[in-house]
C-alpha positions, 0 to 999 in steps of 0.5 A, a space after each residue: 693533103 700531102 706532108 709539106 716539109 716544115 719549111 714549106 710549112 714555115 713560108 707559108 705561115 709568114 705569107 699568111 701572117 704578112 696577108 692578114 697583119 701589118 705587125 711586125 716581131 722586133 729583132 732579136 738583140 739576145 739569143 734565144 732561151 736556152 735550157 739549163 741544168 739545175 746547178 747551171 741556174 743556182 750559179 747563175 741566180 747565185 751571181 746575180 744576188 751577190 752582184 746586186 748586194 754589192 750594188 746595193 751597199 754601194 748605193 747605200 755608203 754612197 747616200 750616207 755619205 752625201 747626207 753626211 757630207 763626207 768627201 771622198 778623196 784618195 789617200 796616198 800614206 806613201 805619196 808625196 808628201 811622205 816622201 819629202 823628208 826621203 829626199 837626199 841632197 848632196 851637200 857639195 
């Protein structure tokens, strides 16, 4: 046969595959892999570990604190409150 170029080549696997199958790939929503160095991946994998850690103690004060019954509520020392006594008000 004569060389096809590879995108001859291309067009003519899609049309076999739309001749024998109704299936269809899903699109994609990310771009394709991609390969990286060994210390590009332990950064990454690094990342990730600490970032689930931190998921990971959030969720557990998160549960002690609904099965103590602790609320959560902000605390301001230098708020309203500690500023009533600051108030200066002019005696004339």
């Amino acid at each position: 046969g004569s060389p096809i170029t590879a995108e001859e080549r291309r067009l003519r696997d899609k049309k076999h595959l739309n001749d024998i199958t109704a299936a269809r790939l899903p699109p994609l929503h990310h771009a394709p892999a991609k390969l990286l160095s060994i210390e590009e991946s332990v950064a990454i994998q690094i990342q990730q570990k600490e970032a689930y850690e931190e998921m990971q103690a959030k969720l557990a004060a998160q549960k002690l604190a609904e099965r103590l019954n602790i609320k959560m509520t902000s605390f301001e020392p230098e708020g309203e409150a500690a500023m009533q006594y600051r108030e200066v008000r002019d005696e004339d």
